[in-house]
Backbone as a ProteinNet text record, in pm:
[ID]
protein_1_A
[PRIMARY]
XXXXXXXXXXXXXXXXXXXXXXXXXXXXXXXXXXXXXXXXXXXXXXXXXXXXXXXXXXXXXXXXXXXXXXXXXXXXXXXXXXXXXXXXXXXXXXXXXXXXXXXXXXXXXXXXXXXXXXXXXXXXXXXXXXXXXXXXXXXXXXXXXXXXXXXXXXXXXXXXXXXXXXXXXXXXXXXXXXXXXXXXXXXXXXXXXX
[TERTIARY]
16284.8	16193.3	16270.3	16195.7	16255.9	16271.9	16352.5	16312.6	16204	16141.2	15965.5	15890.3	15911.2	15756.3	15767.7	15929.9	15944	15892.3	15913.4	15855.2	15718.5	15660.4	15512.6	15418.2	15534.9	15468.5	15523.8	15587.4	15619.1	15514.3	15474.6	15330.5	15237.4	15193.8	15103.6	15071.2	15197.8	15234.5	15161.8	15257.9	15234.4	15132.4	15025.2	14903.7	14804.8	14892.5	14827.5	14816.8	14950.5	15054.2	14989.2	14939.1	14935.9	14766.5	14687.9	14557.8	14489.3	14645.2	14579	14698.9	14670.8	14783.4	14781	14943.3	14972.1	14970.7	14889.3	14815	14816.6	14831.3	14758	14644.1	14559.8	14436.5	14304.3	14259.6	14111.5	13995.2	13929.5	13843.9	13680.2	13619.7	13506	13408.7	13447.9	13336.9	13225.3	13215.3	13152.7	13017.9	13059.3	12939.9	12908.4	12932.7	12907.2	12771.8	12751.2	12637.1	12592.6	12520.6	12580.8	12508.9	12579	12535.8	12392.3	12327	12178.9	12207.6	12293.8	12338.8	12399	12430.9	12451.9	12454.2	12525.1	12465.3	12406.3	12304.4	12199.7	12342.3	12303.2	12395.2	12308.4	12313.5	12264.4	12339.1	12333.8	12415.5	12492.2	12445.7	12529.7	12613.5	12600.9	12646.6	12775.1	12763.9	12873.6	12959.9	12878.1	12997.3	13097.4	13019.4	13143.4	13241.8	13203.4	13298	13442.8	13339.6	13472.3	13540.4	13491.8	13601.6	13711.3	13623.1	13737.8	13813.9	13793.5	13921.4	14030.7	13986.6	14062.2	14163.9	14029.7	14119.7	14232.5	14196.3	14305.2	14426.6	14429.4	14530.4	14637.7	14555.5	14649.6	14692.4	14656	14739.4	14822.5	14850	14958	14924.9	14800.1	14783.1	14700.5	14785.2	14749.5	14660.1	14710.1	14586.6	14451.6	14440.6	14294.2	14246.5	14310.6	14254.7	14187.8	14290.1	14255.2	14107.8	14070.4	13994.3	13883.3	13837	13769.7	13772.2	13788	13782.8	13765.3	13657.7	13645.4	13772.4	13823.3	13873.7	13902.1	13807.2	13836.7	13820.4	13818.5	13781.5	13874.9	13828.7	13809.5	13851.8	13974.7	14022.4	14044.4	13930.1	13934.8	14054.2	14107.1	14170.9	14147.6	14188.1	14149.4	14190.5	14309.8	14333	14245.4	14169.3	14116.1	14205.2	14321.6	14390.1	14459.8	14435.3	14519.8	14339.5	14403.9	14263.8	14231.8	14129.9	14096.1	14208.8	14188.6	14319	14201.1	14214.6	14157.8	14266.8	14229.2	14290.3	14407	14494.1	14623.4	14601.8	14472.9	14450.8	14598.6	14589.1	14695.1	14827.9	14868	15027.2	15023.8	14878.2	14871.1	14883.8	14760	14791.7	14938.7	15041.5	15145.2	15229	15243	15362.8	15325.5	15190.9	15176	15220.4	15232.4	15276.2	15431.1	15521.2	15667	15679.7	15621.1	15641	15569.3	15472.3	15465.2	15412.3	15509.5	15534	15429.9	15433.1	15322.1	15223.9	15197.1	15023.6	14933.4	14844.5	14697.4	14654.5	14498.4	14423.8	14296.9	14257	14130.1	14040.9	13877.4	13794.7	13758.4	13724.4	13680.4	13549	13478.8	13371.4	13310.5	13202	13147.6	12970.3	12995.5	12827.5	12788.1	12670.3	12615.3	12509.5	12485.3	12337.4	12356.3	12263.8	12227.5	12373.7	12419.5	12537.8	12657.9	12682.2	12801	12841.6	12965.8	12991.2	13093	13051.5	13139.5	13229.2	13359.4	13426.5	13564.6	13603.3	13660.6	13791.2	13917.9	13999.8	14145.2	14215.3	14337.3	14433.3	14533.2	14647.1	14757.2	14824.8	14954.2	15019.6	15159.3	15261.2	15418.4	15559.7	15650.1	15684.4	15761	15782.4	15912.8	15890.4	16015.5	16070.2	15995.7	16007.8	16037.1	16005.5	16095.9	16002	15895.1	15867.7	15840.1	15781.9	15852.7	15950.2	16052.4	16234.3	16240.1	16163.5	16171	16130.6	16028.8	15964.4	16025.5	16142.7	16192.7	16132.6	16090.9	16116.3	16140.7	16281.8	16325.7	16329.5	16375.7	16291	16372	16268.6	16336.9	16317.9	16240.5	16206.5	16159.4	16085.8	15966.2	15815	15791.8	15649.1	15589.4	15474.5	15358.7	15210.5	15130.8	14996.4	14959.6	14840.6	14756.9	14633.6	14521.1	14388.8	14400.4	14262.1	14203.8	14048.9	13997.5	13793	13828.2	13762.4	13695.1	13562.1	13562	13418.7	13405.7	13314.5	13322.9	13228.3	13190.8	13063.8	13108.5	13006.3	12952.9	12878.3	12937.5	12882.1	12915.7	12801.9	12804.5	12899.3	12888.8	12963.2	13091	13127.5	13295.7	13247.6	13409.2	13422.5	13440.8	13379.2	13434.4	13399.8	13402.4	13486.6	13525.7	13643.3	13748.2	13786.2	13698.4	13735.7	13773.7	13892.5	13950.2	14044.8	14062.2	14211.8	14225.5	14364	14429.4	14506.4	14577.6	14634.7	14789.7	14837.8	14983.8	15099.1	15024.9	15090.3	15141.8	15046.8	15080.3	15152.8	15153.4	15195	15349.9	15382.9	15565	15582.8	15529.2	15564.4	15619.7	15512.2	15564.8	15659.8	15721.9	15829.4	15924.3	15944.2	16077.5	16044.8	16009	16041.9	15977.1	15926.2	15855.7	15864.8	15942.6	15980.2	15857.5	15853.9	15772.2	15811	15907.1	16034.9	16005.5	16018	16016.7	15858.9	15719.3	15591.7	15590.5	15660.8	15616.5	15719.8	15814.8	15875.7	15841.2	15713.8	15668.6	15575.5	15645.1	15558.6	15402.8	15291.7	15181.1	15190.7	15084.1	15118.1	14985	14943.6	14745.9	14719.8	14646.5	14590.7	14499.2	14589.8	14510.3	14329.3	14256.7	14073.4	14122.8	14039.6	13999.9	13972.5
4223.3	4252.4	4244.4	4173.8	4175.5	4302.5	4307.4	4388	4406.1	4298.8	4319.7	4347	4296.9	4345.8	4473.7	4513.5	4670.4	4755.2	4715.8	4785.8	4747.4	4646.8	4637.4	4737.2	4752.8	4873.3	5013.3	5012.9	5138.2	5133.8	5033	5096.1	5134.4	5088.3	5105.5	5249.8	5310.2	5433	5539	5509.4	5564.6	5631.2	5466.7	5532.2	5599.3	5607.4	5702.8	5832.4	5848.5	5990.8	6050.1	5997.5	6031.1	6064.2	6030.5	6160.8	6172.4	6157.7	6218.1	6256.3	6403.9	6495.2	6424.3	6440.3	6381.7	6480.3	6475.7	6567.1	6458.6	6506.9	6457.3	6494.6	6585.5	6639.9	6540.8	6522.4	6444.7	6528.6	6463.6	6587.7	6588.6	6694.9	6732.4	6749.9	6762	6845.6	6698.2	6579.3	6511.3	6559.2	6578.4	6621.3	6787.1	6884.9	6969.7	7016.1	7145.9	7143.5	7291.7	7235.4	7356.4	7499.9	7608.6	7746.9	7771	7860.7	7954.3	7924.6	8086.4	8080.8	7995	7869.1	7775.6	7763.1	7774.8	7791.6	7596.9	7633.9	7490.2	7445.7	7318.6	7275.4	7151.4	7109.6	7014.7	6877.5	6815	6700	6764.1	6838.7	6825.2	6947.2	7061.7	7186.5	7067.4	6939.5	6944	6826.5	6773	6700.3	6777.7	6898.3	7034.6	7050.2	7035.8	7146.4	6988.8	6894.4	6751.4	6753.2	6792.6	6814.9	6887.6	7040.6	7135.6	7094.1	7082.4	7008.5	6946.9	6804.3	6761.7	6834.1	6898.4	7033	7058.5	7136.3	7216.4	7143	7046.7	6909.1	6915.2	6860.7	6850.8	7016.2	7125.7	7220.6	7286.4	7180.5	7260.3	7326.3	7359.5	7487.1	7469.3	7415	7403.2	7478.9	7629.2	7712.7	7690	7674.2	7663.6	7491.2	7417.2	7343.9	7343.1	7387.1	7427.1	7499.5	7599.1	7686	7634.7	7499.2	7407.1	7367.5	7313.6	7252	7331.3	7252.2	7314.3	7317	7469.3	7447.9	7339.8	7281.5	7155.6	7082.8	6998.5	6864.4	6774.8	6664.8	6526.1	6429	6379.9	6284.5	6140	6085.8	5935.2	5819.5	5757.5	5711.5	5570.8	5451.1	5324.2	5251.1	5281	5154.9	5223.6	5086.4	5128.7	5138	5101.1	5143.1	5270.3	5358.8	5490.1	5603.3	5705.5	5755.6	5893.5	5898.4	6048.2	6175.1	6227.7	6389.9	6507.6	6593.6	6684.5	6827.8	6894.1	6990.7	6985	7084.8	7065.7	7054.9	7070.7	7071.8	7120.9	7217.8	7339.2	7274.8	7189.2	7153.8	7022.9	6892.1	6813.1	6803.5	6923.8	6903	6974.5	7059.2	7130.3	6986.7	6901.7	6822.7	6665.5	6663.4	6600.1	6645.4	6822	6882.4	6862.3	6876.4	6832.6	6687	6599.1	6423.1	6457.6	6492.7	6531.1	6626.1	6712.6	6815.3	6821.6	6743.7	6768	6672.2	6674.8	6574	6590.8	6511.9	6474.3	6398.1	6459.8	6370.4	6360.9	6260.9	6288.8	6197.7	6293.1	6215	6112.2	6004	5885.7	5872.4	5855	5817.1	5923.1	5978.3	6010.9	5987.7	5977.1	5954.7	6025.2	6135.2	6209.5	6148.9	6159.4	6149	6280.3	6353.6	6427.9	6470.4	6474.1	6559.1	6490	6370.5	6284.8	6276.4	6303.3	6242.8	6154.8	6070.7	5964.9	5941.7	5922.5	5937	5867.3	5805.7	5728.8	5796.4	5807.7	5876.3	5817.2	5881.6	5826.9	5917.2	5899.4	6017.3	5959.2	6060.6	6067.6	6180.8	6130.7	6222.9	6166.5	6210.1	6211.9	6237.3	6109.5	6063	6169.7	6277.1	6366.1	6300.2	6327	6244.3	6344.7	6485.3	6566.2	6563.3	6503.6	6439.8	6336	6200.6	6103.4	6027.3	6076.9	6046.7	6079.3	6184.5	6200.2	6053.7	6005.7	5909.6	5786.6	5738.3	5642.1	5593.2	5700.9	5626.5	5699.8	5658.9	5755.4	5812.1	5908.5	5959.8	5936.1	5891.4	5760	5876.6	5960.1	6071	5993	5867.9	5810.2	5839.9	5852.2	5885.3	5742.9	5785.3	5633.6	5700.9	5621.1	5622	5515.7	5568.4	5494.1	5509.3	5474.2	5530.6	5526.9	5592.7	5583.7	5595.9	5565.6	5590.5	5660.9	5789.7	5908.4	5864.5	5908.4	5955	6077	6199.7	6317.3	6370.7	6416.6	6503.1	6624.5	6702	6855.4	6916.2	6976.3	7060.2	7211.6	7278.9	7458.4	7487.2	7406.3	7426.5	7409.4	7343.6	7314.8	7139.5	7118	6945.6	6937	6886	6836.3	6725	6621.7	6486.4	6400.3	6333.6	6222.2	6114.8	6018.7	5854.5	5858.6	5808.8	5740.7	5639.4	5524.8	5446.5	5435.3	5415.7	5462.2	5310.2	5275.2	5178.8	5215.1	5229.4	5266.9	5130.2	5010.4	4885.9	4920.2	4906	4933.6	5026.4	5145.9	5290	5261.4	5209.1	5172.6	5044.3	4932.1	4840.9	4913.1	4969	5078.3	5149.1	5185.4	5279.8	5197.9	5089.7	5001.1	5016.7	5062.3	5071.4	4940.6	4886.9	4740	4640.5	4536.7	4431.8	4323.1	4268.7	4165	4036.7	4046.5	3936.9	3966.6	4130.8	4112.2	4042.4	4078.1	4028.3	3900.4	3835.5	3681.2	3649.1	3669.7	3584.2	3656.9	3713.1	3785.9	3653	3546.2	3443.3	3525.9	3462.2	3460.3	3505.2	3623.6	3611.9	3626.8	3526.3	3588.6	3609.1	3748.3	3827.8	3711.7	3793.4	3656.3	3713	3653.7	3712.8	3784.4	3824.5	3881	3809.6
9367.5	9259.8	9128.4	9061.5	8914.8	8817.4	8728.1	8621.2	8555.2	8549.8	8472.1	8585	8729.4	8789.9	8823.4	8856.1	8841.6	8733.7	8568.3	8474.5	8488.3	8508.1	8515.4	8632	8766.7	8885	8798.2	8728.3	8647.1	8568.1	8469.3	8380.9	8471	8545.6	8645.4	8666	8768.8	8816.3	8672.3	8553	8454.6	8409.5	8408.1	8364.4	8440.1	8594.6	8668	8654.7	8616.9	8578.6	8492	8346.7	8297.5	8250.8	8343.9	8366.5	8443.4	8580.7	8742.7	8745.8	8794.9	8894.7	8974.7	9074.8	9206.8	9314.1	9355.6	9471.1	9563.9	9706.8	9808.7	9847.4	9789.5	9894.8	9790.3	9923.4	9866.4	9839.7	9711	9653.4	9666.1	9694.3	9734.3	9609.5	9530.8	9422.8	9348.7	9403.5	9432	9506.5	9583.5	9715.1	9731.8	9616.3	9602.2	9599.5	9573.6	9576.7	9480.7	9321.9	9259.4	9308.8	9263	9311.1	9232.9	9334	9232.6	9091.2	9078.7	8911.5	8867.2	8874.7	8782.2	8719.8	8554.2	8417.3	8437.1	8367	8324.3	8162.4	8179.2	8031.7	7973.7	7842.4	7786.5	7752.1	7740.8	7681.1	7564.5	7486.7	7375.8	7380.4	7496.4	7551.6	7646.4	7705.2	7792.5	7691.8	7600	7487.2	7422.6	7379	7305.9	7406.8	7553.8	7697.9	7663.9	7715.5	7659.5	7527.6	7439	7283.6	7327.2	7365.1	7384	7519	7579.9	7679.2	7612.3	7473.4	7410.4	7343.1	7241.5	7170.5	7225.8	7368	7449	7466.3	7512	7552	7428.6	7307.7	7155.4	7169.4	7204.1	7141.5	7237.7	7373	7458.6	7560.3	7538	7599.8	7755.5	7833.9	7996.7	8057.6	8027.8	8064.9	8033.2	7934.7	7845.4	7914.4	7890.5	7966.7	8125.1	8231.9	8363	8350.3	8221	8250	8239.4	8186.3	8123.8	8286.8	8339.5	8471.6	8578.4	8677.8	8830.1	8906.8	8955.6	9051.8	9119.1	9217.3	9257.6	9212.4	9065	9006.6	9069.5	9044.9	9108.9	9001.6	9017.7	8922.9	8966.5	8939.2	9043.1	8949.7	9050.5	9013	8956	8873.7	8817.1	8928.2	8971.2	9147.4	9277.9	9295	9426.7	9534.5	9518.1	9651.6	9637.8	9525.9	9554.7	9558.6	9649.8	9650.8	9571.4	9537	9408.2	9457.3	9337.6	9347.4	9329.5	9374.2	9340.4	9297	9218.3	9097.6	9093.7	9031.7	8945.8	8795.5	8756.6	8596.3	8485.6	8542.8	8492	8481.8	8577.3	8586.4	8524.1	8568.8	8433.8	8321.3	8232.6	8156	8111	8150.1	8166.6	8129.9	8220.6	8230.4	8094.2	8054.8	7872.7	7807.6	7844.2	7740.3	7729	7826.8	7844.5	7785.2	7797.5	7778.1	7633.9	7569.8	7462.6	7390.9	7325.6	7287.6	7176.8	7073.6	6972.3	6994.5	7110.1	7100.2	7047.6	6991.1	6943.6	6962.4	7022	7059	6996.4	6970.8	6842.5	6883.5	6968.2	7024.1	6906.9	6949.6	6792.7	6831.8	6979.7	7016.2	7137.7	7149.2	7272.3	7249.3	7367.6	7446.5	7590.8	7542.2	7684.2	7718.5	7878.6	7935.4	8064.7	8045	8171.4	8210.4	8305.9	8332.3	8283.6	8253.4	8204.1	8077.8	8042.6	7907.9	7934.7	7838.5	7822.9	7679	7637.4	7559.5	7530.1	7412.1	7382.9	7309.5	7288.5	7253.8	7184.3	7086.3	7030.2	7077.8	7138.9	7165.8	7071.2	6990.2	6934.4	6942.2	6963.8	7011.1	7017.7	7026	6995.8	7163.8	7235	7364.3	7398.5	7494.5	7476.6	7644.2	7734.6	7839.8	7944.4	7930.9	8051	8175.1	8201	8324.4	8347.8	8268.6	8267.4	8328.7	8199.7	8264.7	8403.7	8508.6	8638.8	8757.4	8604.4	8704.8	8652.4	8557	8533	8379.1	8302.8	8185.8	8129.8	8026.2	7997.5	7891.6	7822.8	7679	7557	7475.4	7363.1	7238.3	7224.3	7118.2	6995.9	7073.7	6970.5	6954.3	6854.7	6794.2	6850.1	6919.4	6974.8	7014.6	6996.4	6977.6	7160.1	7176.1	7218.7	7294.7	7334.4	7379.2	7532.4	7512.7	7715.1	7643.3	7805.1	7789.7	7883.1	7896.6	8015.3	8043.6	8137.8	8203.5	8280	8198.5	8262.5	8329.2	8423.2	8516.4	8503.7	8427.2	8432.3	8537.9	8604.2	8713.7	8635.3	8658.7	8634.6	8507.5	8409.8	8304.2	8282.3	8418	8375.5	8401.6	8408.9	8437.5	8570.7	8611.8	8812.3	8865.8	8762.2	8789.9	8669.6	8697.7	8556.1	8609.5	8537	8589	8414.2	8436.3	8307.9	8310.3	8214.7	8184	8080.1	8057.9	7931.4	7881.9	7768.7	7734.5	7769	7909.2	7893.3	7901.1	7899.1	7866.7	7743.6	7672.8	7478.1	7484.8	7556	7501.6	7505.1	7660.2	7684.6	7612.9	7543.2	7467.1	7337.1	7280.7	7170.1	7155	7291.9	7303.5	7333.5	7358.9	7386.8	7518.6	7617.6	7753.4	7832.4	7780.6	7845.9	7721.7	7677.9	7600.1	7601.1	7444.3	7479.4	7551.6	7550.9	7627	7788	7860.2	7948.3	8001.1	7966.2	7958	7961.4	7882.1	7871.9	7993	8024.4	8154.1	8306.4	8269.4	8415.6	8467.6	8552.5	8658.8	8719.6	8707	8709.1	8867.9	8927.8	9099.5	9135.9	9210.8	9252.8	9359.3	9346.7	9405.5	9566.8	9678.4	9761.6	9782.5	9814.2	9815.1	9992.8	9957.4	10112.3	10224.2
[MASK]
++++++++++++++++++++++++++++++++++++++++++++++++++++++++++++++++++++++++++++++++++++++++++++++++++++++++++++++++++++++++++++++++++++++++++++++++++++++++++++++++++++++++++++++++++++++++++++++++++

């Protein structure tokens, strides 16, 4: 394996990392089934619950995020060959907070229907890398920008499910950790059909 298709299975990994916990247990709160008391929520009651999640994220604060989330939420993943995580909110957002210390994230776009919001986002932050560097990239203590789209399901007033992808090509180009040099001499490889 080359140096680029290695950094290219490293972006990959990355942008897994970076808004799915690595759990092994497969998650249920899909096929839930909400309780009596249920608080009822509105579209624009579960767009605020998605800000403040954001909120929470930019200010560090792991707890506050987790508390925002079901117990068991469901963080599906963008590769169909790796399969959904369910919770770890708390240590996710915990370990953004280690890789970056002063993050912001500033929703730019959202859109609700019925239990979903959907939402468009800018993250900036200063690359410290202390979990990261665990996973091979290592920390450059550069300031870099870059987005993701969510997709969130409100169950009983929290969040309990996250399909999202993020731009973490751009994010490690930005940071030096993936070259435009190495990109252009990555040989073309196709995917055989089924």
């Amino acid at each position: 394996m080359t140096r680029v298709q290695a950094s290219a299975l490293l972006g990959v990994a990355l942008a897994i990392a970076l808004f799915v916990p690595l759990l092994p247990a497969r998650g249920v709160a899909q096929e839930a089934t909400p309780a009596a008391d249920c608080p009822a929520t509105t579209p624009e009651e579960n767009k605020a619950l998605v800000e403040r999640w954001f909120a929470a994220l930019s200010g560090g604060a792991s707890e506050d995020v987790a508390n925002l989330a079901a117990a068991d939420i469901v963080y599906h993943d963008p590769s169909p060959r790796e399969e959904s995580q369910t919770g770890g909110t708390e240590e996710w957002a915990s370990d953004r907070g280690q890789d970056y210390p002063d993050l912001e994230v500033t929703v730019e776009q959202m859109i609700a229907e019925g239990d979903m919001v959907a939402s468009y986002q800018r993250y900036t932050g200063t690359q410290q890398g202390d979990v990261e560097d665990e996973r091979g990239v290592p920390a450059t203590g550069l300031a870099t920008e870059w987005v993701s789209m969510g997709l969130f399901r409100i169950e009983c007033g929290k969040i309990a499910e996250v399909w999202a992808v993020a731009d973490d090509l751009g994010r490690l180009q930005r940071l030096g950790v993936i070259t435009d040099e190495e990109l252009q001499s990555v040989e073309p490889v196709a995917t055989p059909s089924a």
